[in-house]
C-alpha positions in Angstrom: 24.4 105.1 99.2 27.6 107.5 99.0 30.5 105.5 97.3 33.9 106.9 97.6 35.6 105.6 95.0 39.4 107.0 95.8 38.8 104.6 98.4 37.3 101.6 96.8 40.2 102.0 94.5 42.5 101.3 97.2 40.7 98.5 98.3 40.7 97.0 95.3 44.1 96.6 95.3 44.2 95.7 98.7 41.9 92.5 97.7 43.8 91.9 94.5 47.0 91.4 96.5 45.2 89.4 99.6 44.1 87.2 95.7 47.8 86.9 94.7 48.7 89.1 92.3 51.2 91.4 92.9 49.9 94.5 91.2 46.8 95.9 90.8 45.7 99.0 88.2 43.1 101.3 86.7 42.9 102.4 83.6 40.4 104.3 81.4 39.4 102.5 78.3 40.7 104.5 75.7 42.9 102.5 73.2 42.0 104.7 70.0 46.1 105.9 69.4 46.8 102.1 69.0 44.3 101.5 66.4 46.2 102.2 63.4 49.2 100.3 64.3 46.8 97.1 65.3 45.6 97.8 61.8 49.3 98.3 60.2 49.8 95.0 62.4 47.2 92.6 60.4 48.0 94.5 57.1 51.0 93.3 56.8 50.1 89.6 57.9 52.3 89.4 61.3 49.3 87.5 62.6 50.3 84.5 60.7 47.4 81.6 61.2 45.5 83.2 63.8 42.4 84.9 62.1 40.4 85.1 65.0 42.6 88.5 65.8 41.8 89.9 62.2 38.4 88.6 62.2 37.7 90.8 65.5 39.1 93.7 63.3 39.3 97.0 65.6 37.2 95.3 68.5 40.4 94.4 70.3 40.6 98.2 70.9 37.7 99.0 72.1 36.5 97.4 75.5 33.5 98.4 75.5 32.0 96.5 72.8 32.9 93.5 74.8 30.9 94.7 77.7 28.5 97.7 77.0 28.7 100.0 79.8 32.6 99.8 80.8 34.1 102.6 81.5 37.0 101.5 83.3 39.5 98.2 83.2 41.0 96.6 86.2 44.7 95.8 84.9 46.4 93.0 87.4 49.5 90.7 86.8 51.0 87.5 88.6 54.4 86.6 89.0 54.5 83.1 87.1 58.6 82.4 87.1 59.4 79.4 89.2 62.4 78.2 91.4 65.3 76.1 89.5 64.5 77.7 86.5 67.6 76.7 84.5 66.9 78.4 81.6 70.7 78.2 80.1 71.4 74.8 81.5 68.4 73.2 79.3 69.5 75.0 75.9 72.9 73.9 76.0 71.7 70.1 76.4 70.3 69.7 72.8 69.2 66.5 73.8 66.6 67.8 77.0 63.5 69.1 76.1 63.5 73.2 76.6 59.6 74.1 77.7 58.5 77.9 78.1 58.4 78.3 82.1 55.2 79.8 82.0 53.6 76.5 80.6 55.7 73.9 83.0 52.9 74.6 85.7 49.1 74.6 85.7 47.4 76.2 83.0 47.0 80.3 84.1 43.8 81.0 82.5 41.6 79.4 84.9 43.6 80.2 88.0 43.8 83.9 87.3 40.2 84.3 85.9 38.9 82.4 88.9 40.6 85.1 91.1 39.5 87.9 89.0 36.3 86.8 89.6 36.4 87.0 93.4 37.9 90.4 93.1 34.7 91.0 91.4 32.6 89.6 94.3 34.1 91.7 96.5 33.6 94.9 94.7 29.9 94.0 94.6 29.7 93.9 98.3 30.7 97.6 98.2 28.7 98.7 95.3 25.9 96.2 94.7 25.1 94.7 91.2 27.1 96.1 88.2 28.4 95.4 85.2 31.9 93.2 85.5 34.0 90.6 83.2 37.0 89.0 84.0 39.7 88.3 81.0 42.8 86.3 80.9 44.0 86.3 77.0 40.9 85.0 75.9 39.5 87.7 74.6 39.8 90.1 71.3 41.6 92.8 74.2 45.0 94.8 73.8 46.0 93.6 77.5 48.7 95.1 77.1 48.7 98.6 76.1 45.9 98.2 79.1 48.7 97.4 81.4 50.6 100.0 80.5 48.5 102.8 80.6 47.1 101.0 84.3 50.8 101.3 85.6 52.1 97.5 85.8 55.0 98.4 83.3 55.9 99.3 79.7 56.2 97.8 76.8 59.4 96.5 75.8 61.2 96.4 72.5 59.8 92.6 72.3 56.6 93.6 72.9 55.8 92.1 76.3 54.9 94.4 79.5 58.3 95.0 81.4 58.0 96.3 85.3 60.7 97.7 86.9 60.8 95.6 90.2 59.5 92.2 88.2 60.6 92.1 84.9 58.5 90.5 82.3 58.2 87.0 84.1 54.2 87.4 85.3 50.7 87.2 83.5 48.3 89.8 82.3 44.6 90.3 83.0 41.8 92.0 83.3 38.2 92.9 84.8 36.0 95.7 83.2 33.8 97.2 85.2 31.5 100.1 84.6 32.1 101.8 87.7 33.7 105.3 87.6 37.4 104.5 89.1 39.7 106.5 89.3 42.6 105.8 87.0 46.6 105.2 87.9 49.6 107.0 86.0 50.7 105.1 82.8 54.2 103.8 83.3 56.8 105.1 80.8 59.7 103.2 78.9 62.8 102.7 80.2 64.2 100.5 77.9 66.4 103.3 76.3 68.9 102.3 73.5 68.8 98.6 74.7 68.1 96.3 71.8 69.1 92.9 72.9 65.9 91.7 72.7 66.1 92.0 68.8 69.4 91.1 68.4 69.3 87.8 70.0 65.7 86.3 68.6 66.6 83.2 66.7 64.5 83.3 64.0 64.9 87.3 63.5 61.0 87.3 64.5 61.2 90.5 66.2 61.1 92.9 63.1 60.6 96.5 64.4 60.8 97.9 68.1 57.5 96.3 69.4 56.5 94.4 66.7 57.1 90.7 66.3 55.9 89.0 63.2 54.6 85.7 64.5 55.0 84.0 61.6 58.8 83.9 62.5 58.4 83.5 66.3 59.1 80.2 68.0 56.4 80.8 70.3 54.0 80.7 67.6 55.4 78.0 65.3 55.5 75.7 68.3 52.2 76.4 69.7 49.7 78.4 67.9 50.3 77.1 64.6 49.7 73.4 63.7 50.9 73.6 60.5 54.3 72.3 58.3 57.0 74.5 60.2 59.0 76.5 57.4 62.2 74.7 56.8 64.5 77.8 57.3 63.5 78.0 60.6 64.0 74.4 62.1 67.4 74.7 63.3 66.8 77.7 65.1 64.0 75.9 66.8 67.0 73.8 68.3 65.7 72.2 71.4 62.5 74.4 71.9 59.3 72.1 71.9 56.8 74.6 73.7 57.6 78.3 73.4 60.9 80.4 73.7 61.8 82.3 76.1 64.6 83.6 74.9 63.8 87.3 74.4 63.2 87.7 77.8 66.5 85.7 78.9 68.7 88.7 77.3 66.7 91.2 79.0 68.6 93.3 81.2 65.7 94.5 83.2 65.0 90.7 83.6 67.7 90.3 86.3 65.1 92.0 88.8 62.6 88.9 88.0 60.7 87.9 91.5 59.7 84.4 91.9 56.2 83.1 91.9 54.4 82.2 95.2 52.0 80.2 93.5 52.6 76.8 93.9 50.6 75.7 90.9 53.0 77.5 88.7 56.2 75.4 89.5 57.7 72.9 87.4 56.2 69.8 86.9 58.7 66.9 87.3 57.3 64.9 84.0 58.1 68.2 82.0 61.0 69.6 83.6 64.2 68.8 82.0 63.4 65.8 80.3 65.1 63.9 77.8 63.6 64.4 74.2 63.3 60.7 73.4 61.5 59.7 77.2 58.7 62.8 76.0 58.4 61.5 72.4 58.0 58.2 73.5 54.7 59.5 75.0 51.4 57.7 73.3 48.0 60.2 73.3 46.8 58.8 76.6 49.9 59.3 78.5 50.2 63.0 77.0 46.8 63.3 77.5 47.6 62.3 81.2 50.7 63.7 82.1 49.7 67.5 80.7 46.3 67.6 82.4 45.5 70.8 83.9 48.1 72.8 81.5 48.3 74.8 78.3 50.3 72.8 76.8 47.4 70.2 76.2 45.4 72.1 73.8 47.9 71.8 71.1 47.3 68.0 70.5 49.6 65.1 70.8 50.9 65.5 66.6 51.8 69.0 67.3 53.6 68.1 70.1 55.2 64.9 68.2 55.9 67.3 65.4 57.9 69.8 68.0 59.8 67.1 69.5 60.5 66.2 66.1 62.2 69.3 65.0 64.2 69.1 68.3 65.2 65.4 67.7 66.2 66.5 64.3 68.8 68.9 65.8 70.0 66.9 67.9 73.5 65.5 67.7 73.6 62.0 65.8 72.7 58.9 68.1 71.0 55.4 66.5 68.5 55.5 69.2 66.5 58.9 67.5 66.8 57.4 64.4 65.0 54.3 65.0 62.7 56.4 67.4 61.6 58.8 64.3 61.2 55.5 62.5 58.5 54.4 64.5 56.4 57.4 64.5 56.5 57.2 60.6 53.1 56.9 58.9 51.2 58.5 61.7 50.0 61.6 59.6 51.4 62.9 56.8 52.1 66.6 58.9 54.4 64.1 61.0 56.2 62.2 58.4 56.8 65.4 56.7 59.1 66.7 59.7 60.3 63.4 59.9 61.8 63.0 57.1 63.5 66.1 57.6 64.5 65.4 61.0 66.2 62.1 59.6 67.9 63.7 57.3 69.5 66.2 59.7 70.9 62.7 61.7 72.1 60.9 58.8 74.2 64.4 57.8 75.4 64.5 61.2 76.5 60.7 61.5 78.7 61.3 57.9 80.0 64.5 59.1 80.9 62.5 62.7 82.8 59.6 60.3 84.9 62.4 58.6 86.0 63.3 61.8 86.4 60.1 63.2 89.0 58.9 60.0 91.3 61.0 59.5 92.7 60.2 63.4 91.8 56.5 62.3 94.0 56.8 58.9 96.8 58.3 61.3 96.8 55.3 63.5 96.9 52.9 61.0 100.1 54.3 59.5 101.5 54.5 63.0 100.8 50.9 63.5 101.7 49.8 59.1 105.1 51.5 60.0 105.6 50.0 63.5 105.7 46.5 61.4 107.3 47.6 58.1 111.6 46.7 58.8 113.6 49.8 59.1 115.5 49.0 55.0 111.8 48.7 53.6 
């Protein structure tokens, strides 16, 4: 059998938009001009905690070590940014909770892998048995210098994909296949002299044009690391318990974000906008409960303790997050550590509230000393 595979190209990304995403791409699987700055990357420890990515070494940039045999990688995204985001109306309430809006939904991996899968099914009805594995960042890949050189966008100064008509608001992933595709035009970067991005990161995590030290990023401190969050970069946490988005909030090209039409990715109501106390009130089962089905689950209920803690901590004073952090003392040391912190940061802003408070105290107990002193005294 004759396969024209101009065409079967086309279909493919006729099926992967009847599957949801909204852009479909081929690429070839040569990553070998990224190798030395992945390598420069891990040298210089920007990986923080996560040694699976050195531990995978150079592997990252070579697909076809995952899968023998590819030849070719099937780059697709998926709009994941929900209605009613509110973005600026959560940070300015220090006392809400601020959640990443990819994670206030269902957990991407399995939805987006199951889909990639079916694309897969249908390409075998074309072409018959080949070789074919879907990814969705859970692999040693470089997705995105994959998307790039597939067409879905550049990479932008803060190192995530950027598309023209979309923004940065969608998810990444891939199938390889070992069929012999035809590939798309790399997209090119349009970001131009724009550096907002690095200018507004508040922890400064974003250390060269395209390279973030996650050791510094919030997206990292609160979710991939489970560790005793450096000190010096607490208060820039502020109200952030999962993720920051905060990179991609500045980003001009951002105003052209489209809205998801997947359902599973909107805002769950017992995550959305709540108040920090009401989600740190949560015991293991009820987190356990109320984050089934999304990523936020897998970091634990002390991580998530420890994040709200942070958050509590930079709050402005109020008794009832005092006596809250009270009573998660002596849970686990990792916990008690930030709490101590946390109380600290209250008790410093209840004496700075008092100094406030008396001097127009003083003033009206002159006024009211005077009012009773007689006029010859």
């Amino acid at each position: 059998m004759t396969i024209d595979y101009h065409q079967l190209a086309e279909q493919i990304k006729t099926w992967g938009q009847e599957l949801g995403f909204q852009q479909v791409g081929i690429t070839d699987i040569d990553l070998s001009q990224h190798e030395a700055e992945l390598q420069r990357w891990l040298d210089a420890g920007y990986h923080g905690d996560m040694d699976w990515m050195a531990r995978h070494g150079m592997m990252r940039a070579r697909p076809a070590e995952l899968l023998p045999g590819t030849i070719r990688v099937i780059s697709v995204r998926m709009n994941y940014l929900p209605p009613h985001a509110e973005f600026a109306q959560t940070l300015k309430q220090p006392q809400k909770a601020f959640i990443s809006r990819y994670s206030l939904g269902r957990d991407y991996h399995k939805l987006i892998r199951n889909r990639l899968k079916q694309l897969g099914q249908r390409i075998e009805q074309v072409v018959g048995q080949f070789g074919c594995r879907p990814f969705v960042d859970s692999a040693p890949i470089l997705e995105r210098p994959l998307a790039q050189k597939a067409g879905l966008g550049w990479t932008g100064k803060h190192s995530l994909i950027l598309n023209e008509q979309a923004g940065s608001w969608f998810f990444l992933g891939e199938l390889l296949v070992d069929i012999p595709l035809p590939i798309d035009k790399p997209s090119s970067d349009q970001c131009g002299k724009c550096v907002a991005c690095i200018t507004s990161c508040p922890t400064g995590a974003i250390v060269e044009e395209g390279i973030v030290d996650a050791r510094r990023c919030i997206s990292y401190l609160t979710i991939e690391f489970d560790g005793v969050i450096p000190e010096q970069y607490r208060s820039a946490i502020g109200n952030r318990i999962y993720g920051c988005d905060d990179c991609q909030l500045v980003c001009p090209i951002n105003r052209h974000g489209q809205l998801t039409e997947e359902h599973d990715y909107h805002c769950r109501d017992n995550l959305y906008q709540q108040d920090l106390l009401t989600l740190y009130a949560w015991d293991e089962a009820t987190f356990l409960k109320n984050t089934e089905g999304s990523a936020i689950r897998r970091i634990g209920h002390i991580q998530w303790l420890r994040n709200i803690t942070i958050a509590l901590g930079n709050a402005p004073y109020q008794i009832e997050i005092v006596e809250a952090l009270q009573q998660r003392q002596g849970i686990s040391e990792l916990l008690d550590t930030h709490i101590d912190w946390a109380l600290l940061q209250q008790q410093q802003r209840k004496d700075q509230l008092a100094l406030e408070i008396l001097p127009t105290k003083t003033k009206r107990l002159v006024r009211i000393i005077e009012k009773g002193l007689p006029r010859d005294a």
